[in-house]
N, C-alpha and C positions, 0 to 999 in steps of 0.2 A: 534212655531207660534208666529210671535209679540205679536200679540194681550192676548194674553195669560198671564197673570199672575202667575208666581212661588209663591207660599208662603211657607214657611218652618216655623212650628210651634216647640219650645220645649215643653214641657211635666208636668216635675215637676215645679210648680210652675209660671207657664204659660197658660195653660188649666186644669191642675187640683192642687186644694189646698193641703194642707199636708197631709190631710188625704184621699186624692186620688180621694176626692170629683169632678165633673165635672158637671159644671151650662149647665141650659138646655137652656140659652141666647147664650151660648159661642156654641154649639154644632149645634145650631139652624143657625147661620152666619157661620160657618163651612161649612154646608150644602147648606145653601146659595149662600155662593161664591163657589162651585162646582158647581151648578144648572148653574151660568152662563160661567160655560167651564172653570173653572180658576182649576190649579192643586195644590193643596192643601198636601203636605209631611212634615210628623208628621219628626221633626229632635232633638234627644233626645240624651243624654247619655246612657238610660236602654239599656239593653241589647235585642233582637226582642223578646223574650218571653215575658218581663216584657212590652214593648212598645203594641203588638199586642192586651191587651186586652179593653187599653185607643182607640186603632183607631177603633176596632169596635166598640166600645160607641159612638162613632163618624159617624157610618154611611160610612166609607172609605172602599171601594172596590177594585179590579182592579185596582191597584195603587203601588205604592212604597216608602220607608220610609229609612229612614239612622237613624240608632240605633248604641248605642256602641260609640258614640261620632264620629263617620265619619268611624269609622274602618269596618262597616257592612253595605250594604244597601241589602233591604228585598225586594221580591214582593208581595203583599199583593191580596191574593186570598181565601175567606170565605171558597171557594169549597176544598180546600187542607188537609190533615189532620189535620194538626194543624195554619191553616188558614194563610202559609207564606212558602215562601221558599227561599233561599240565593237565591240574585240575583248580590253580589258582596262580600267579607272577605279580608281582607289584614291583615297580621300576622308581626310579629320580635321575633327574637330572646331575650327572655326575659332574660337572664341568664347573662349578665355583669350589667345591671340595678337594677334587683333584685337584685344581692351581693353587688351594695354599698349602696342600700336601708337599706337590711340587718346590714350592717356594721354601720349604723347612726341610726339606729331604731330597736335594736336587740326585742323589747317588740311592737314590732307593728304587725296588723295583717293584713297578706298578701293572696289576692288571684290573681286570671290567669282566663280570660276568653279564650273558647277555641274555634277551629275552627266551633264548632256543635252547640254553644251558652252556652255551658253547665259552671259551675264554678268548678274549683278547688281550695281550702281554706285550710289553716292550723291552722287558731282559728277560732271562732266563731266571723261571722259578724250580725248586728240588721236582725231580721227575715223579711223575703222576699226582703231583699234588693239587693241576688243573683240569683232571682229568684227561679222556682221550681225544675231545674236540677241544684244540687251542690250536691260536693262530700269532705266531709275533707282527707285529705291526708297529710303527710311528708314532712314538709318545704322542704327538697332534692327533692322533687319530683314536684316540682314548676315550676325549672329553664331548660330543659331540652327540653321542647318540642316547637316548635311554638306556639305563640298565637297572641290575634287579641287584648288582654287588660291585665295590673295588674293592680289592686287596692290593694289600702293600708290605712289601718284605723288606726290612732293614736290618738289613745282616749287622751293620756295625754298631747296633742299639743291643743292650738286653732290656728286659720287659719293665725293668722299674725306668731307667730311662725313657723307654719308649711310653709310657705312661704318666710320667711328668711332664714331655713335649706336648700329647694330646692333651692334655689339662691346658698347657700355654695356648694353643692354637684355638681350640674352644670349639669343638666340632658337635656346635648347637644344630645345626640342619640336618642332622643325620643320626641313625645311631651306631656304636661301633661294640666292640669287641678285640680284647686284644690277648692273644693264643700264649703259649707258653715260651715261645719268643718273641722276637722282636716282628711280632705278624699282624697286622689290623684289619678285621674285616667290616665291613662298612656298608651299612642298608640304607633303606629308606625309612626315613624317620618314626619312633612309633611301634616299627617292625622286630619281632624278634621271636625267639622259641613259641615264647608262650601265645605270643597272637595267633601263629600258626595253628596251637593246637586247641584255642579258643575257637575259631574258624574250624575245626574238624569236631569238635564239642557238639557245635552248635550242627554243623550238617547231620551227624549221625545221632542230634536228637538225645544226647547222653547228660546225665545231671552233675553232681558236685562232687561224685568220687572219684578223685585225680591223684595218681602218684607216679611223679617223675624222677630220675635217676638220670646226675651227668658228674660230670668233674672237670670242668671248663668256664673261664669267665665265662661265655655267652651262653653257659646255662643260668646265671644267678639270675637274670629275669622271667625265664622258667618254673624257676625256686619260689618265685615272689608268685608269678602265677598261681600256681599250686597250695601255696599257701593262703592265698585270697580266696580259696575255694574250701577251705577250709581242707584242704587235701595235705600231701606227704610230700616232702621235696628232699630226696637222698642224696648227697654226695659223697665217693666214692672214695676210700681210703688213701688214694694217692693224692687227692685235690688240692690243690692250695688253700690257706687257710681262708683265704675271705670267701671262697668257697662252701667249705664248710661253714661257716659262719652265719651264711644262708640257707643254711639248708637247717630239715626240721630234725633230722638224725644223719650220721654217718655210717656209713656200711664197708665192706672190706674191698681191700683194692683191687683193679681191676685181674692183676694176676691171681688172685685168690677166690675168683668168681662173686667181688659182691652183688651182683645182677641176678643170679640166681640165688642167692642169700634170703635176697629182700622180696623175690617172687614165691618163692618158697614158703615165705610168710604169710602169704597174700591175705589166706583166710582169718589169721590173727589180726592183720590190721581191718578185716570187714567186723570181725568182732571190738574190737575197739572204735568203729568208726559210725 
């Protein structure tokens, strides 16, 4: 529907602060610009487990979300057992990726998200950052099956390093993502924010009013989304700068509620738009 408004929210560090906090301003305009028909999809890295319990803090119902960096998108139904169910997964074959990982990062820790949401891991990653279904298992036992994500943690890397080696290695089959440490997260080729919510565009039939809000590398392809659409792509006062750089305005950080800021606005950018 023209009229309609897409918004596609990120997660960490966008609606909620580091320690998982979500202000009751930010929540409040959330709810708000649903109240007036506009569709509102949470578009995040976590995985739908780890995502599902931020949108029902939110009030999000009967709706849908692109979790997993674009590689998942979820229907989001309270009534379900565990309040979601696949409503899209795209997989690769992770096993020529993994081994030159391996080969350049033999002390990094590697895991595989899988097609059920669940993780597979062979050291130990920061607690809950795989959620609550992971399983440790044997590096050999990584490379083998489809999946829908790796992650790769390399503590002994910071990000510009760790962003030089992926330049060197050339990780042309895939696309990545790399967090504000030394963290890579890794799809299937193609895949990203904005495909997800291209795919949710197109299901609920909605036109070219798009405005997305994140503060994370694996938002800038979002940013581009959104801007191809001739839409709004906010990054959030704390972002790194090539962040902003992408984006079409910056807004306040997330401790200062810019999420509610730029929703707030909402009806000035229909006016402008």
């Amino acid at each position: 529907m023209e009229d309609k408004w897409l918004i596609g929210l990120d997660i960490d560090g966008t609606l909620v602060h580091d320690d998982g906090f979500l202000s009751e301003a930010v929540a409040e305009q959330v709810q708000r610009v649903r109240s007036l028909g506009h569709e509102v999809f949470i578009a995040t890295g976590r995985a739908a487990g780890n995502a599902y319990p931020v949108i029902k803090d939110l009030g999000i119902d009967n709706s849908h979300a692109v979790c997993s960096n674009g590689a998942v998108t979820i229907k989001v139904d309270h009534s379900l057992p565990i309040g979601y169910e696949p409503h899209s997964v795209k997989t690769f074959d992770p096993s020529e990726v993994l081994q030159q990982l391996i080969n350049f990062l033999p002390d990094a820790h590697f895991a595989v998200e899988d097609v059920d949401g669940s993780y597979r891991f062979h050291k130990p990653f920061p607690a809950y950052s795989l959620g609550d279904r992971n399983f440790e298992t044997p590096l050999e036992e990584l490379l083998h099956h489809p999946v829908s994500r790796v992650v790769v943690l390399s503590p002994q890397h910071d990000v510009a390093q760790f962003m030089q080696l992926m330049e060197s290695i050339g990780l042309h089959s895939v696309s990545y993502a790399i967090g504000y440490t030394a963290w890579l997260d890794i799809a299937p080729k193609g895949i990203d924010k904005g495909h997800g919510l291209e795919l949710l565009r197109n299901h609920y039939g909605l036109g070219k009013k798009v405005l997305v809000i994140g503060d994370g590398r694996n938002d800038i392809e979002m940013f581009h989304w959104a801007k191809s659409h001739g839409g709004y792509a906010f990054a959030m006062g704390q972002a790194p700068d090539e962040v902003k750089l992408a984006a079409t305005a910056v807004t306040a950080a997330v401790s200062e509620d810019g999420v509610a800021q730029v929703l707030a606005s909402l009806e000035g950018l229909e006016f402008l738009s």
